[in-house]
PDB file as gemmi writes it, atoms N, CA and C in Angstrom:
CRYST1    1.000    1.000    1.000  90.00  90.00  90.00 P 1                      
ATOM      1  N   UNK A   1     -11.526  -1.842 -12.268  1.00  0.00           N  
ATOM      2  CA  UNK A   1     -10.428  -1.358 -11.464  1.00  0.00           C  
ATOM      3  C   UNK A   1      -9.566  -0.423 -12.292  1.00  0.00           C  
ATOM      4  N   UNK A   2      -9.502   0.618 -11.521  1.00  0.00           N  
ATOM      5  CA  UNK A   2      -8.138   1.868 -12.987  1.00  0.00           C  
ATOM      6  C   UNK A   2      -7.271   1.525 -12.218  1.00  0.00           C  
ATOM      7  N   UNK A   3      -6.107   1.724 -13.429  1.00  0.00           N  
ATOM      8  CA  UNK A   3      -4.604   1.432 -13.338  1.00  0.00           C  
ATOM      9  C   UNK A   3      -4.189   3.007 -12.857  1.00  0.00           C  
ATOM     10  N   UNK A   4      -4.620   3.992 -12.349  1.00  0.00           N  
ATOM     11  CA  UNK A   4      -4.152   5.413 -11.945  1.00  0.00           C  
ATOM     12  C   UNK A   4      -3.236   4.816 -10.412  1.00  0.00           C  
ATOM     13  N   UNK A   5      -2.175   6.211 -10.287  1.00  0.00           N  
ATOM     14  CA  UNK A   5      -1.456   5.735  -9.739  1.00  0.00           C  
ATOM     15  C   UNK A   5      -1.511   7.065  -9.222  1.00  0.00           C  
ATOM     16  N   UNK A   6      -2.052   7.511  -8.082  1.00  0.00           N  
ATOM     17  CA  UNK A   6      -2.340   8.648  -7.883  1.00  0.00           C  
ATOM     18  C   UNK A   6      -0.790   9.119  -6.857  1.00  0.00           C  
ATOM     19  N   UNK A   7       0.077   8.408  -6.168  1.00  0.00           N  
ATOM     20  CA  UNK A   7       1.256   8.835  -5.475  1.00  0.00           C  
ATOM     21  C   UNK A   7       2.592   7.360  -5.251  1.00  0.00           C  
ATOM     22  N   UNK A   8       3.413   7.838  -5.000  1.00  0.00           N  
ATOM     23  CA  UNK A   8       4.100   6.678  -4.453  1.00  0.00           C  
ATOM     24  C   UNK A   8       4.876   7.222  -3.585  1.00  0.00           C  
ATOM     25  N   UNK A   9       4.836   6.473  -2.645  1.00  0.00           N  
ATOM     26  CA  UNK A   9       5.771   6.325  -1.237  1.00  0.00           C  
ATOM     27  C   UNK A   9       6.475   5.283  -0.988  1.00  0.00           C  
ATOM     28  N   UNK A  10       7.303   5.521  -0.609  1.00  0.00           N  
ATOM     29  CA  UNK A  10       8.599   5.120  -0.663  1.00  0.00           C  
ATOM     30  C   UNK A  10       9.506   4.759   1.084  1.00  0.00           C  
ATOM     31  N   UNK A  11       9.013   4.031   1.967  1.00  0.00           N  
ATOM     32  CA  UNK A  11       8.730   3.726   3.047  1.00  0.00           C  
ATOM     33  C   UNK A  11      10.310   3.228   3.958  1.00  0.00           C  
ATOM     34  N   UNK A  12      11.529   3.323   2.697  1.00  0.00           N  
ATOM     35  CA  UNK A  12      12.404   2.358   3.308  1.00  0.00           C  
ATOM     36  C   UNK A  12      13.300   3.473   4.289  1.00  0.00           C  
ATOM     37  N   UNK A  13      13.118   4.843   4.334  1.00  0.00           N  
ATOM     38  CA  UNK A  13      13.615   5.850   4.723  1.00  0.00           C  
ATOM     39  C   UNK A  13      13.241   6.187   6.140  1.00  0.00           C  
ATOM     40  N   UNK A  14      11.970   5.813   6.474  1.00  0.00           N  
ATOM     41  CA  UNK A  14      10.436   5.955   7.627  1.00  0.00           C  
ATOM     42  C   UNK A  14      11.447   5.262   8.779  1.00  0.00           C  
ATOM     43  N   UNK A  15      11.353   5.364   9.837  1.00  0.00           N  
ATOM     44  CA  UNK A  15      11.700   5.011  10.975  1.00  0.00           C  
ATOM     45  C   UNK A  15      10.311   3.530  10.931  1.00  0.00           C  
ATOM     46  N   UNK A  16      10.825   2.228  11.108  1.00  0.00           N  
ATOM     47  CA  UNK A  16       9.678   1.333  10.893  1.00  0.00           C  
ATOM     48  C   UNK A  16       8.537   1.604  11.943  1.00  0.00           C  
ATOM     49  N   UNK A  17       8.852   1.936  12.973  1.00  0.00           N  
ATOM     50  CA  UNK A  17       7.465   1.961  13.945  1.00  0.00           C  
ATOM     51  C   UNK A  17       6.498   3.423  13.209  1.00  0.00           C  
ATOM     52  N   UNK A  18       6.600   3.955  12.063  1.00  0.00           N  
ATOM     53  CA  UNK A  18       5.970   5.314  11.557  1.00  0.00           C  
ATOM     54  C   UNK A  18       5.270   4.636  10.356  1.00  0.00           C  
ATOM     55  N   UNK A  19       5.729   3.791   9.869  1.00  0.00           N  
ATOM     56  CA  UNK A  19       5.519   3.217   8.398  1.00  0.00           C  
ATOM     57  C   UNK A  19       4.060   3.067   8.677  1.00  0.00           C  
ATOM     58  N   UNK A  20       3.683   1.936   8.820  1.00  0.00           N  
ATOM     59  CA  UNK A  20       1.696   1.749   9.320  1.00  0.00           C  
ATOM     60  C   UNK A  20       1.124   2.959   9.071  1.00  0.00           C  
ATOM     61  N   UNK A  21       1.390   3.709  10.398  1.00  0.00           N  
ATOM     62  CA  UNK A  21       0.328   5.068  10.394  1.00  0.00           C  
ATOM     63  C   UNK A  21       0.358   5.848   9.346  1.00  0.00           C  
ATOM     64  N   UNK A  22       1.610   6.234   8.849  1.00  0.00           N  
ATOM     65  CA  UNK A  22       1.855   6.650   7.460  1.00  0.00           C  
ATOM     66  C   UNK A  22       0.996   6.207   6.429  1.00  0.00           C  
ATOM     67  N   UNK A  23       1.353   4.774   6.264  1.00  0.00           N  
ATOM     68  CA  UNK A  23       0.596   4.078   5.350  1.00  0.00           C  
ATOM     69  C   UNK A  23      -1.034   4.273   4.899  1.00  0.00           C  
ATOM     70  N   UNK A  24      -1.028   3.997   6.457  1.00  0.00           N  
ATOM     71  CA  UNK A  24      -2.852   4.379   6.235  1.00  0.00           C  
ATOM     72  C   UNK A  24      -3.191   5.228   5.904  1.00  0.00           C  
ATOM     73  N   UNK A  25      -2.504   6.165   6.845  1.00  0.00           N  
ATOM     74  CA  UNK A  25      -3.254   7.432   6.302  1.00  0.00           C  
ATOM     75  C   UNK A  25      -3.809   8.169   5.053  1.00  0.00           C  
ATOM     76  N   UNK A  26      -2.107   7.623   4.302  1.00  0.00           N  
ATOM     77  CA  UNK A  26      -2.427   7.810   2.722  1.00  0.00           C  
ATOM     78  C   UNK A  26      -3.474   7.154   2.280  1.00  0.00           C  
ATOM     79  N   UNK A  27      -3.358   5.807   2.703  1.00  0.00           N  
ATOM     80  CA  UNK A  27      -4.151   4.786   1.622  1.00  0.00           C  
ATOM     81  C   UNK A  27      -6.207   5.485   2.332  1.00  0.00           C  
ATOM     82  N   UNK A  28      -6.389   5.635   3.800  1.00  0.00           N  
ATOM     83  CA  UNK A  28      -7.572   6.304   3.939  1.00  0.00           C  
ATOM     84  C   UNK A  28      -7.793   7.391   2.924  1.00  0.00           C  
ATOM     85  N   UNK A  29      -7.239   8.427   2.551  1.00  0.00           N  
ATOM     86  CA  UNK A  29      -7.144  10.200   2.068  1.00  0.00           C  
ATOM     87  C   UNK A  29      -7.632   9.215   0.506  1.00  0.00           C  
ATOM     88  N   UNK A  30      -7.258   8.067  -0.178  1.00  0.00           N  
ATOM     89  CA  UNK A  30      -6.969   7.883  -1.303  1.00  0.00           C  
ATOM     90  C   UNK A  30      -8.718   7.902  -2.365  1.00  0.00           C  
ATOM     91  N   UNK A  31      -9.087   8.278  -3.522  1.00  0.00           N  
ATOM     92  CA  UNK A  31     -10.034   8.784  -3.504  1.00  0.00           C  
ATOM     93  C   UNK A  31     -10.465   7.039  -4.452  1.00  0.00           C  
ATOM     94  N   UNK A  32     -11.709   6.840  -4.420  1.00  0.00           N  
ATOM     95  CA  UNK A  32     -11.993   5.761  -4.822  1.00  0.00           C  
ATOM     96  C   UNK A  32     -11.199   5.162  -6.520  1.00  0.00           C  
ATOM     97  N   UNK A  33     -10.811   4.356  -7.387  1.00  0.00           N  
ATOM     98  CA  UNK A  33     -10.503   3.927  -7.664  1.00  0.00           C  
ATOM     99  C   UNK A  33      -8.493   4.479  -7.965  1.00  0.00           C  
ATOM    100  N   UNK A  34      -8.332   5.114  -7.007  1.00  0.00           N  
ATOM    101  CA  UNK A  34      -6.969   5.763  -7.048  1.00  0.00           C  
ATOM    102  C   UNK A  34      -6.049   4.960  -6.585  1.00  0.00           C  
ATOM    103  N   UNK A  35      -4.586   4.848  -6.310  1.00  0.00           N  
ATOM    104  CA  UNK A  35      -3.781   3.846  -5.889  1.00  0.00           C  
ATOM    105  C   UNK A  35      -2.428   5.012  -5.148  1.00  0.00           C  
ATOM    106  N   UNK A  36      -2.112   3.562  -4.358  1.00  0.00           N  
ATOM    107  CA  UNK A  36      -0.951   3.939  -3.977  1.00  0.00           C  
ATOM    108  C   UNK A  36       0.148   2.814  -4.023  1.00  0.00           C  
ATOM    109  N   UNK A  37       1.508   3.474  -4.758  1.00  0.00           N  
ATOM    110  CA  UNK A  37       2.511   2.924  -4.927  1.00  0.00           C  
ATOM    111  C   UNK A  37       3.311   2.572  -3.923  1.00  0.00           C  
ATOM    112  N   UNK A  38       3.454   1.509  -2.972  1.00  0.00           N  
ATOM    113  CA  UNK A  38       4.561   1.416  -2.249  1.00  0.00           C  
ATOM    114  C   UNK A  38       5.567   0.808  -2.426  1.00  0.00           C  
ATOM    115  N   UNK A  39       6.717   1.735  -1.966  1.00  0.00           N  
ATOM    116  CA  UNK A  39       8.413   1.415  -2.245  1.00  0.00           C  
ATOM    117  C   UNK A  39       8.944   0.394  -0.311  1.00  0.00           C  
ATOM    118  N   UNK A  40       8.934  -0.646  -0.401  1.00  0.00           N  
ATOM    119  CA  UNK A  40       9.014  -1.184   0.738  1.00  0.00           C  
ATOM    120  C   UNK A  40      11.066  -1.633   0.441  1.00  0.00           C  
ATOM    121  N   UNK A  41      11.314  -2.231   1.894  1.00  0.00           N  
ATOM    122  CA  UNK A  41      12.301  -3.048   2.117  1.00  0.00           C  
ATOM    123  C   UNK A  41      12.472  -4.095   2.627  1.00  0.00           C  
ATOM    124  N   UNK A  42      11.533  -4.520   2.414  1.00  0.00           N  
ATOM    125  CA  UNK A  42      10.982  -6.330   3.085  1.00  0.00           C  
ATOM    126  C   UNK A  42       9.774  -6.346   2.695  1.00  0.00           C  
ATOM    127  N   UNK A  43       9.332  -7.791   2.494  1.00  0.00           N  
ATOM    128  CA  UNK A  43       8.263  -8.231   2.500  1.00  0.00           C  
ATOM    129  C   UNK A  43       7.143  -7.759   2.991  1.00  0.00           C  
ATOM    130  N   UNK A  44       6.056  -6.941   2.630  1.00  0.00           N  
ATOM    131  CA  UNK A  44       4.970  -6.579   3.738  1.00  0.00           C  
ATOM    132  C   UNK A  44       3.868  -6.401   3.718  1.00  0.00           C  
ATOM    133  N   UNK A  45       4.042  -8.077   4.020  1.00  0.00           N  
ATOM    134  CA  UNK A  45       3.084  -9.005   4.365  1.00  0.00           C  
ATOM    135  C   UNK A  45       2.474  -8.609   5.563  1.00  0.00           C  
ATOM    136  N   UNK A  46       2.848  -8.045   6.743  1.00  0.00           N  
ATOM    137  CA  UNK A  46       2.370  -8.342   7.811  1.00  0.00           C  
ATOM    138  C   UNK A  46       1.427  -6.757   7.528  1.00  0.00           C  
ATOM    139  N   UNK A  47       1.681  -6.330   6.797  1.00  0.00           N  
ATOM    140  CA  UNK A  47       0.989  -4.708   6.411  1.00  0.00           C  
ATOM    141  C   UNK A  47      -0.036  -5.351   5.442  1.00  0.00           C  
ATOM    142  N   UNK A  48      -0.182  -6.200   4.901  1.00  0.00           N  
ATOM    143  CA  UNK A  48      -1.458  -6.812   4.016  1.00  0.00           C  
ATOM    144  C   UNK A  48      -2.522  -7.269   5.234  1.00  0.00           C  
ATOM    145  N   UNK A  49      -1.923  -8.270   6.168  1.00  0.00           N  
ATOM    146  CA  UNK A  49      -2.852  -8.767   6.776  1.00  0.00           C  
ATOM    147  C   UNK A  49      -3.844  -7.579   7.773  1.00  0.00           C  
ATOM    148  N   UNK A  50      -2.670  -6.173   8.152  1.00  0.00           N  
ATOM    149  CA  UNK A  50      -3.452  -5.943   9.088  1.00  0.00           C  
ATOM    150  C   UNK A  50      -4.506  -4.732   8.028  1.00  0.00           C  
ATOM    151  N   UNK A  51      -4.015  -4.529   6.563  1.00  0.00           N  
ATOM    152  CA  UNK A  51      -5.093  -4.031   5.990  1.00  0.00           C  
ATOM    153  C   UNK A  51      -6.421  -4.772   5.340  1.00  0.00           C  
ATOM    154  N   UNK A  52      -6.027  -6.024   5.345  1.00  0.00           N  
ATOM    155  CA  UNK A  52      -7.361  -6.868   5.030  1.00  0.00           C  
ATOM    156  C   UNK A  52      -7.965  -7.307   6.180  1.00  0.00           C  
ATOM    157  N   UNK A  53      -7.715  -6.776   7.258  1.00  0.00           N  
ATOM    158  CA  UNK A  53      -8.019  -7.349   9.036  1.00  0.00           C  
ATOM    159  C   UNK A  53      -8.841  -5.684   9.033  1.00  0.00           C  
ATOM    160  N   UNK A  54      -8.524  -4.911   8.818  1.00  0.00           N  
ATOM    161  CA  UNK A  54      -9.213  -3.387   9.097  1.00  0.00           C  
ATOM    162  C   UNK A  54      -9.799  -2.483   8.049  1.00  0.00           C  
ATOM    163  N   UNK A  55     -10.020  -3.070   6.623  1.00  0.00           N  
ATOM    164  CA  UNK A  55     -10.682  -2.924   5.658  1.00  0.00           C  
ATOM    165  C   UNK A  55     -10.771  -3.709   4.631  1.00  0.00           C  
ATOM    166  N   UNK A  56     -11.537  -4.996   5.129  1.00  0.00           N  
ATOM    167  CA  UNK A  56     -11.791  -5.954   4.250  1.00  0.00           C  
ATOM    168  C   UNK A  56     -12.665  -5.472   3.022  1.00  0.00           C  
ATOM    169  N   UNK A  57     -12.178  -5.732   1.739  1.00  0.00           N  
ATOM    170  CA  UNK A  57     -12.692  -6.007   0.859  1.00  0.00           C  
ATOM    171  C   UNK A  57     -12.540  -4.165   0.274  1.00  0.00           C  
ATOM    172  N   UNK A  58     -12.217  -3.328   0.690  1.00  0.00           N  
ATOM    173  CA  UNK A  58     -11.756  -2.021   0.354  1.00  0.00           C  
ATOM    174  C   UNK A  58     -10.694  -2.075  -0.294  1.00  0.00           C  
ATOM    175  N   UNK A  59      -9.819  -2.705  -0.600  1.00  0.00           N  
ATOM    176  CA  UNK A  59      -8.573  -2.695  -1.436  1.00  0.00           C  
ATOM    177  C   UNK A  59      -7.952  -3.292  -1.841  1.00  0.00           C  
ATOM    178  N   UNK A  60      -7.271  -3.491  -2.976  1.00  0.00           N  
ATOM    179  CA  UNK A  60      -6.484  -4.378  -4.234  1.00  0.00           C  
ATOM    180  C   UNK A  60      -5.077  -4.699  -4.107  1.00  0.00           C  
ATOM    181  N   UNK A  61      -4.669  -4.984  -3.655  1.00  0.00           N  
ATOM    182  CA  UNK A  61      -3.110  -5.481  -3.545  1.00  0.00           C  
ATOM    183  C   UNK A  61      -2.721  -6.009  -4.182  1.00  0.00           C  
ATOM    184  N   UNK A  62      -1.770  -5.231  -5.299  1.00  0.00           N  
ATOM    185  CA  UNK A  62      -1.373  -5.910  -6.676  1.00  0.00           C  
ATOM    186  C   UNK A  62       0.245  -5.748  -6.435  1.00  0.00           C  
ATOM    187  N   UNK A  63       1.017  -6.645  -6.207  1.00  0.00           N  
ATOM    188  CA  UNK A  63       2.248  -6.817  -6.337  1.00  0.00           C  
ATOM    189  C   UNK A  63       2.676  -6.606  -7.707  1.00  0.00           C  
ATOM    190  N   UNK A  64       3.891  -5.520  -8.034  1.00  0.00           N  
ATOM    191  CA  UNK A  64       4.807  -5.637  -8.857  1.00  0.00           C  
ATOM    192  C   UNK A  64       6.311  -5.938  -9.253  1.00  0.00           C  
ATOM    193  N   UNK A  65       6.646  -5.858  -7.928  1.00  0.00           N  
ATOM    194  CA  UNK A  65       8.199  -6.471  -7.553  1.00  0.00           C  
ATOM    195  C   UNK A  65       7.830  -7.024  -6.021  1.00  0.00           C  
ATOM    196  N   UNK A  66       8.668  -7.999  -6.283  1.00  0.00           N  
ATOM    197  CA  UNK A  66       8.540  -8.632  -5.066  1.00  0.00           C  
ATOM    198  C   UNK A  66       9.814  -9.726  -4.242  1.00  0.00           C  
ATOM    199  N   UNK A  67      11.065  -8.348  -3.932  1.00  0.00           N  
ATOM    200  CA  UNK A  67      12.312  -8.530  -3.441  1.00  0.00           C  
ATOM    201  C   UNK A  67      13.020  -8.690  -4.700  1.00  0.00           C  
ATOM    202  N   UNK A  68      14.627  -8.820  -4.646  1.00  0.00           N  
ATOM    203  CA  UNK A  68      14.836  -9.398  -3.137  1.00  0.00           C  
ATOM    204  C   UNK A  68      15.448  -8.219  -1.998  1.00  0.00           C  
ATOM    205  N   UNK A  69      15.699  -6.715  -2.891  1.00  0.00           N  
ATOM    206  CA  UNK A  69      15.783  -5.872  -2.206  1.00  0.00           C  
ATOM    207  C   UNK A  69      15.087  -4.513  -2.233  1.00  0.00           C  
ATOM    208  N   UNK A  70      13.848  -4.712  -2.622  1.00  0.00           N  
ATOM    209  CA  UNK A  70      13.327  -4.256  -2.768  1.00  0.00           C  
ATOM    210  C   UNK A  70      11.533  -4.720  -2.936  1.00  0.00           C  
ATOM    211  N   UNK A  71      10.546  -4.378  -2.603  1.00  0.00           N  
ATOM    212  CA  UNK A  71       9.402  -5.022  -2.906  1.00  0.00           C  
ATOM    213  C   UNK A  71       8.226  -3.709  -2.897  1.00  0.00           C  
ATOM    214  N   UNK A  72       7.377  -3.904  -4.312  1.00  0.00           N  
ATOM    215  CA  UNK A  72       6.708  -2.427  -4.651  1.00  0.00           C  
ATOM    216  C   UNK A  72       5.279  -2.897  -4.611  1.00  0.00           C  
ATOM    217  N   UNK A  73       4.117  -2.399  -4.210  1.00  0.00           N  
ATOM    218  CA  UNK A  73       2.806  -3.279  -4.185  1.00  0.00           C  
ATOM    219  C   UNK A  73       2.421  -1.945  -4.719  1.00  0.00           C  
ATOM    220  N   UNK A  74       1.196  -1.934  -5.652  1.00  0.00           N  
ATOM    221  CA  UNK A  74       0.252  -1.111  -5.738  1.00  0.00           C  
ATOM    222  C   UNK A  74      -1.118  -1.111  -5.132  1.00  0.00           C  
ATOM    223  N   UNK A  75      -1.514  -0.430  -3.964  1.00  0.00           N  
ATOM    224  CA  UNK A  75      -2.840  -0.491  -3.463  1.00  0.00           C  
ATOM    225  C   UNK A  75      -4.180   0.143  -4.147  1.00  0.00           C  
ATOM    226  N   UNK A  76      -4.896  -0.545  -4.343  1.00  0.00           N  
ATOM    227  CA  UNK A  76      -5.986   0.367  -4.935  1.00  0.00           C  
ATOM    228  C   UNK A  76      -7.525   0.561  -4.032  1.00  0.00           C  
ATOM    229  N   UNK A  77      -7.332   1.783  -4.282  1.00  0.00           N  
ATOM    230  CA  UNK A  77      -9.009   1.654  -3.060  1.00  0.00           C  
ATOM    231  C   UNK A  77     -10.173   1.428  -4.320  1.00  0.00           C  
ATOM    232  N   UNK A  78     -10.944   0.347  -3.666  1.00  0.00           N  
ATOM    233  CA  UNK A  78     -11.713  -0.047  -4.573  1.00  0.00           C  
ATOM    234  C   UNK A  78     -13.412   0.960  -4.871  1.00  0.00           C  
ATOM    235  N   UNK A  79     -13.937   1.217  -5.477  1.00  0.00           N  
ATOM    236  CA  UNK A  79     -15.147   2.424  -5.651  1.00  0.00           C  
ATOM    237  C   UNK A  79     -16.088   1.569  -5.041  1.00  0.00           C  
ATOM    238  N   UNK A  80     -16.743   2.394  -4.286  1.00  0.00           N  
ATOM    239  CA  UNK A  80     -18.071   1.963  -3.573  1.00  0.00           C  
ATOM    240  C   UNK A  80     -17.961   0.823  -2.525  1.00  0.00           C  
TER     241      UNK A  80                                                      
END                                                                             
């Protein structure tokens, strides 16, 4: 797994019903072992489940802060 950190977004600004599609999109475009930094404002969790519900086993969810006002995950798309 590389530690590259190819962008970060920063989501707490997003109107919440935009955040998801946003999300994906990046994390789809993201090139195999590349990552994306997210800058959240809650817990989001419910954004894990529906990415391990719609690309199981494609990506790494590595928490690095986690609240209490703030919470940052690094996603990694995994190669192959």
């Amino acid at each position: 797994m590389s530690n590259n950190v190819s962008e970060t977004l920063d989501v707490r600004t997003i109107i919440p019903r935009e955040r998801h599609p946003l999300i994906f999109n990046r994390l789809e475009a993201l090139q195999p072992g590349s990552a994306l930094r997210l800058i959240n404002d809650h817990d989001p969790a419910p954004l894990r489940y529906q990415l391990m519900a719609e690309y199981p086993e494609a990506f790494d969810w590595i928490p690095e802060q986690q609240g209490p006002e703030e919470w940052i995950i690094r996603i990694v798309k995994r190669a192959g």
